[in-house]
C-alpha positions in Angstrom: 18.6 26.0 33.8 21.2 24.0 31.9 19.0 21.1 31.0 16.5 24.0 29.9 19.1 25.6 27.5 20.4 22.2 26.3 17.2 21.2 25.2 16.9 24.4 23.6 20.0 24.5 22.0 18.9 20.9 20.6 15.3 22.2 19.1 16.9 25.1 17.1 19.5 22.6 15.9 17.0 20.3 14.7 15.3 23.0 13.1 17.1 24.1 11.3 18.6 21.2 10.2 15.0 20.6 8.3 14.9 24.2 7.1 18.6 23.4 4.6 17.4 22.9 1.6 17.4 19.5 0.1 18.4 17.7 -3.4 16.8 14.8 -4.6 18.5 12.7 -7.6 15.7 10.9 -10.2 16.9 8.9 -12.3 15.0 7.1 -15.2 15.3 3.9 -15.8 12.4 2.6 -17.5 11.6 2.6 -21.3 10.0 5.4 -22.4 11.0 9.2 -22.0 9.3 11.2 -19.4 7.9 14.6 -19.8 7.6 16.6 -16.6 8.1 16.3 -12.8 5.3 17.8 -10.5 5.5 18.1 -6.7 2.9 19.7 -4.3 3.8 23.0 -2.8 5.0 24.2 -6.1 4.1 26.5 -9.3 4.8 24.2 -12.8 7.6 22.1 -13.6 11.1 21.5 -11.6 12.8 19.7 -14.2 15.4 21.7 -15.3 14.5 20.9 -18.8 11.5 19.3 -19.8 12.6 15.9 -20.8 14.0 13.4 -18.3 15.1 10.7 -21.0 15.7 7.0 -20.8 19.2 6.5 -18.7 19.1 10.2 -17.7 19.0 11.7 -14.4 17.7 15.2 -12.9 18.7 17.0 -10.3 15.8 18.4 -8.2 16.5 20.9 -5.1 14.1 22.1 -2.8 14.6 25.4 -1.3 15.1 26.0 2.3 12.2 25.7 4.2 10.4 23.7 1.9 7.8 21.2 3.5 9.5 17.7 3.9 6.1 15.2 2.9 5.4 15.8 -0.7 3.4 13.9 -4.0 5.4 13.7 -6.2 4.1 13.2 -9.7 6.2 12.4 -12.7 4.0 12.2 -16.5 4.7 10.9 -19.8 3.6 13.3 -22.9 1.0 10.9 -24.7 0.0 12.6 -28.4 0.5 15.7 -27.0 -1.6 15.3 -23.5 0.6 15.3 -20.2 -1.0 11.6 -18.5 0.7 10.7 -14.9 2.7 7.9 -15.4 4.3 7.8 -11.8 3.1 9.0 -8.3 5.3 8.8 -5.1 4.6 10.3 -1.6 7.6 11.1 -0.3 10.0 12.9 2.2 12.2 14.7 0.8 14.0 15.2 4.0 14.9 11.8 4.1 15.0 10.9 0.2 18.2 11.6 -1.6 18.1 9.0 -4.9 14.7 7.8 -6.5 15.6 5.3 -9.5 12.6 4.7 -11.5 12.4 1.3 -13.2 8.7 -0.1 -14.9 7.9 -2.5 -12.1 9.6 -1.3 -9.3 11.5 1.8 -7.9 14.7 2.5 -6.2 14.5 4.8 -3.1 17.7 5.2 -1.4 18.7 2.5 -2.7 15.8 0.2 -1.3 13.4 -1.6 -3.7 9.6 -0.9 -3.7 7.1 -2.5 -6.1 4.4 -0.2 -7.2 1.3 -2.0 -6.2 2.7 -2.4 -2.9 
């Protein structure tokens, strides 16, 4: 009966550790401005403005409960049409900073190439 409520005790903690909401820090580092920020699960934009300029980060927080594998999709604004410029899977349970350079990204801190 102890081991039973243990493990128990363990689950719910778990669980809700997944449920807290999360925040994910994206920061742009490549050369050109970008225009919106698009994950699945959600209605329209989450930048908190709709610019993310060069050297500038965003702040993006997911609300509790939130599902922890998303796309995320980041575009650039060309002559007035929104084109993806950036698509990531990620989780965002595990992902706190995503530096975005041309070539390559940052995620917490560990480098990925894009055509990797």
């Amino acid at each position: 009966m102890r081991t039973f409520i243990l493990t128990l005790i363990i689950v719910l903690a778990a669980s809700t550790f997944t449920m807290a909401q999360t925040t994910l820090t994206i920061t742009n580092k490549t050369s050109s401005d970008l225009y919106g920020l698009y994950t699945s699960g959600t209605k329209g934009d989450l930048l908190p403005e709709d610019l993310l300029e060069v050297g500038s980060e965003a702040y993006i927080t997911y609300p509790e409960g939130y599902d922890c594998e998303v796309v995320l999709q980041i575009t650039h604004d060309n002559a007035g049409e929104e084109e993806v410029a950036f698509e990531f899977e990620l989780d965002i349970c595990e992902a706190k900073t995503l530096v975005i350079y041309e070539t390559y990204y940052l995620l917490n801190g560990v480098k990925f190439r894009y055509d990797e």
